[in-house]
Each structure stands twice: as C-alpha cells, then as structure tokens.
C-alpha positions as CSV (number, residue, x, y, z in Angstrom):
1,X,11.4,-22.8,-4.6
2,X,14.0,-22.5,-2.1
3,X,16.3,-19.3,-1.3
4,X,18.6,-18.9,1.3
5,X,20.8,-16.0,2.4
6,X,23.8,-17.5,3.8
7,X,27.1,-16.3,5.5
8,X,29.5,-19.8,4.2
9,X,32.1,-20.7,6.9
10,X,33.9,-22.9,4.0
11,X,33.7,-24.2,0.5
12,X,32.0,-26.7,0.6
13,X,27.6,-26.7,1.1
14,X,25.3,-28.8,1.2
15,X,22.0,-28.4,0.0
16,X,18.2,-30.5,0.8
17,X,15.8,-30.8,-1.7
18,X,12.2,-30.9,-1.2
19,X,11.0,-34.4,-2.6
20,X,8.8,-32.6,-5.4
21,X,12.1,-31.4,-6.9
22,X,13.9,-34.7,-7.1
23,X,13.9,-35.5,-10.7
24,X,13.2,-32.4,-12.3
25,X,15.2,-29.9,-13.9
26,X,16.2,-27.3,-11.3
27,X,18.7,-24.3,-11.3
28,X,21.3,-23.4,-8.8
29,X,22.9,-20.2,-8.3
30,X,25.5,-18.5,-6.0
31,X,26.4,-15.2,-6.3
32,X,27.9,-12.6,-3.5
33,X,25.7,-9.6,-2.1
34,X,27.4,-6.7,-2.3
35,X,25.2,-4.3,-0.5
36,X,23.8,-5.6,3.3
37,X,21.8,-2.1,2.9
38,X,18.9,-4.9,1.0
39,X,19.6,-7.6,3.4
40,X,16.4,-7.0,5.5
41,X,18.3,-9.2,9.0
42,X,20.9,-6.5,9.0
43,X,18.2,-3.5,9.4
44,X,15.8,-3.5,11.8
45,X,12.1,-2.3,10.8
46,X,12.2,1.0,12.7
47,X,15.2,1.9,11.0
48,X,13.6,0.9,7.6
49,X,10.6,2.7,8.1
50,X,12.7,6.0,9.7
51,X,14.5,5.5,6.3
52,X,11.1,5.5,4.1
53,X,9.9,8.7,6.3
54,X,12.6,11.0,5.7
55,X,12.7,10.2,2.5
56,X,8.6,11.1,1.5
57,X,9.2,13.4,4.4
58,X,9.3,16.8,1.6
59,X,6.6,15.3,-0.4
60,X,3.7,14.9,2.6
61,X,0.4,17.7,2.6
62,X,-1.7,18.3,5.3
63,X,-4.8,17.5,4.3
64,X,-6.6,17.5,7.8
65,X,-8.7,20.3,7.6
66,X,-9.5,19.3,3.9
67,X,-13.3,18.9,3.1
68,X,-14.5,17.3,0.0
69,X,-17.9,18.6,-1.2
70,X,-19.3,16.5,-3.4
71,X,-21.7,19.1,-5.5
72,X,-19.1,21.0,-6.2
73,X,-17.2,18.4,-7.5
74,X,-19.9,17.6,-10.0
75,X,-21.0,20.9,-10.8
76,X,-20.2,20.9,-15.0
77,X,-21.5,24.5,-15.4
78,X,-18.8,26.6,-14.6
C-alpha cells in the first residue's frame, strides 16, 4: 500500500510503484483535504496532546488517595 499526503505544484504527477504491484489490479485516488486540523505535519504533538487534555480535562477524578480493599470487594453478605 502506498499513501502520500501531497501539496501538487502542477497537474501533472507521477507516481512509482513497488514491483509487487506491477501487474495487479490496483486503485488510485485523489481527493482534496479540506481540514489541515487531521493532517498530523501541520500540528505538532504538544499541541495535540494540549488539545486531548483540555478536552478529558472535566472528566478526570482524583483517585490518589483511593485504596482498594479487596475483602470488601468480595464480601456477598451485605
């Protein structure tokens, strides 16, 4: 398999196949991105993962002073 995110400077490209693809069916397609919010070379990983925080940022518990006891976890009788 081979994708490309490209910028074209003109109409005309030129594409290499790999040699297991030469003489097979194989499927080409072009279509524009409209969004460069999902092109991951236009956003850098901090801002990503600044992104993914403030958005789980409502959602997140303290759970540090959390203890699990187990006996009471298995106690059936009450």
């Amino acid at each position: 398999m081979i994708r490309e995110i490209i910028t074209p400077k003109n109409a005309s490209l030129t594409l290499l196949l790999p040699d297991e693809m030469i003489g097979k069916k194989v499927e080409i397609i072009a279509f524009e991105i409209e969004s460069e919010t999902h092109n991951s070379s236009g956003t850098s990983k901090e801002n990503r993962l600044r992104f993914i925080e403030e958005l789980t940022a409502p959602y997140q518990v303290d759970l540090s002073n959390y203890k699990f006891d187990r006996n009471e976890a298995n106690d059936y009788n009450t």
